[in-house]
C-alpha positions in Angstrom: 2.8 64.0 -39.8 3.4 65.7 -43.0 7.4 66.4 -43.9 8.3 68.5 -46.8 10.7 66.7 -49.2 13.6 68.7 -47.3 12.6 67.5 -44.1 12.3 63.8 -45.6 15.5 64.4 -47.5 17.0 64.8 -44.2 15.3 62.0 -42.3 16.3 59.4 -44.6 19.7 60.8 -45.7 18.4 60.7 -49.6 19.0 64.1 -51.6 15.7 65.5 -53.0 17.2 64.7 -56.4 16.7 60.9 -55.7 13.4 61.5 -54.1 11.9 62.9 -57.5 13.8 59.7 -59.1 12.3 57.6 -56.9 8.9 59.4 -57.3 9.3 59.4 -61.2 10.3 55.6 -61.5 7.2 54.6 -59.5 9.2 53.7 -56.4 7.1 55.2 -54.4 3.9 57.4 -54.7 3.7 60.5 -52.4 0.5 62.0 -51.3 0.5 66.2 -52.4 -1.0 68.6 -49.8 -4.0 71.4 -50.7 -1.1 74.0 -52.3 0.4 70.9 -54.6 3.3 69.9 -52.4 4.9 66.5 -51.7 3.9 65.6 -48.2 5.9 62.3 -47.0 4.4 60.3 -43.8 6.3 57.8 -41.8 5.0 54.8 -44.0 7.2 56.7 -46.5 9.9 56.5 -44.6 9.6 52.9 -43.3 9.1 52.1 -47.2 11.8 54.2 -48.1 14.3 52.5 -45.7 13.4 49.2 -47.3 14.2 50.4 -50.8 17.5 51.1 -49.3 17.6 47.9 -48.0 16.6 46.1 -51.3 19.3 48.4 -53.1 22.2 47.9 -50.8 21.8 43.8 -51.2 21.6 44.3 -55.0 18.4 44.6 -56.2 18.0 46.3 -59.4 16.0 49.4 -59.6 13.4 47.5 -62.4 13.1 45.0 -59.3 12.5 47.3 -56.7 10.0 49.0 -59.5 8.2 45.8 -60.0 8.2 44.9 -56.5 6.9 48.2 -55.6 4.1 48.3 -58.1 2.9 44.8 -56.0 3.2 46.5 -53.1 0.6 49.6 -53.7 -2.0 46.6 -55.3 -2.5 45.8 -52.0 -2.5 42.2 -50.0 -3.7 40.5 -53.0 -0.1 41.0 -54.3 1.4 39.5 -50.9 2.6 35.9 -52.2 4.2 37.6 -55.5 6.0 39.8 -53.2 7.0 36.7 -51.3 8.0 34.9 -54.4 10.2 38.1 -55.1 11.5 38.6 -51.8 12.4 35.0 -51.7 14.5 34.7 -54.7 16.4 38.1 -53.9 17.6 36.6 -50.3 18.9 33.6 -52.7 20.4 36.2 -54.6 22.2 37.7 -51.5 23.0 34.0 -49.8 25.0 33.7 -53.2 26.8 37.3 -53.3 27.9 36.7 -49.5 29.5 33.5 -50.0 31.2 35.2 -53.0 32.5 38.0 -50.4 33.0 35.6 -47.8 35.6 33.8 -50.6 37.0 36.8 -51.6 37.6 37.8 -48.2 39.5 34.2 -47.4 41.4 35.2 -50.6 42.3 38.7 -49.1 43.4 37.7 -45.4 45.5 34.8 -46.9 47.7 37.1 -49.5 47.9 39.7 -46.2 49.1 37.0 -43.7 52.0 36.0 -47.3 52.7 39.8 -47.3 52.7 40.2 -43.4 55.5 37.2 -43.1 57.8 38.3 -45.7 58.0 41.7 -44.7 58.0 41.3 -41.1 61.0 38.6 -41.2 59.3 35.0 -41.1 56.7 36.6 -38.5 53.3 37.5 -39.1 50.6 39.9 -37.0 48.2 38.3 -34.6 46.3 40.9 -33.1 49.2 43.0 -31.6 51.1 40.3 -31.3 54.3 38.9 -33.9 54.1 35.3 -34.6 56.8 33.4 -36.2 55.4 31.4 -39.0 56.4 27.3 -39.4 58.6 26.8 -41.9 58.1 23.5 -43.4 
C-alpha cells in the first residue's frame, strides 16, 4: 500500500509538517512514486510509531537520528542498535524512579492538604478517614 503524506498524517496522528522534519533530519527515508510524491508503507508506520516511542521516553532527536541512520545500514548495525536501545531503557529506568518519587512527594503534600481542610479527616477513595493524631 502506498499512503499519501495526508493519509499517513492521519494514520499516525503526526502533521505533515513533522513528517517533512522527520524526512529532512534523516528520521526516516520515504520512497517517492513515478510523479515525485512521498509514498509511505506500513514499515513507515511501524517505524514511525517507534520514533514516537523513543521520543515520548526521552530520546533526543540527534539519538533517534543516529539510531535511525543504524537502522537503514542494515543488520550489520544490529548490536550498535542494541547497545543504544540498551542504554536509553537505563535512561527511562532512571526518569521513572524520579516520577515515581515525585509522585510519593505529590500524594503525601495532598493527603497534608486533604486533613487540614477536611477537619483532621482525609479522603480514602470515597470514603473520610480520620487521621491519628500523635
Amino acid at each position: 500500500m502506498c499512503y499519501s503524506i495526508g493519509e499517513f498524517s492521519v494514520l499516525t496522528g503526526l502533521s505533515i509538517d513533522t513528517l517533512r522534519y522527520y524526512e529532512k533530519e534523516h528520521l526516516i527515508r520515504v520512497a517517492r512514486n513515478a510523479a515525485g510524491r512521498r509514498c509511505y508503507t506500513e514499515d513507515d508506520q511501524n517505524w514511525i510509531l517507534f520514533i514516537k516511542r523513543l521520543k515520548e521516553t526521552g530520546m533526543a532527536i540527534k539519538e533517534i537520528r543516529d539510531y535511525a541512520g543504524l537502522r537503514y545500514q542494515g543488520d550489520m548495525t544490529m548490536q550498535s542498535r542494541l547497545s543504544m536501545l540498551t542504554k536509553h531503557r537505563l535512561f527511562v529506568l532512571a526518569e521513572k524512579k524520579k516520577w515515581e518519587d515525585n509522585l510519593k512527594h505529590l500524594d503525601d503534600k495532598i493527603r497534608i492538604y486533604e486533613e487540614k481542610t477536611n477537619g483532621g479527616f482525609r479522603l480514602v477513595g470515597n470514603r473520610a478517614v480520620q487521621t491519628e493524631t500523635p
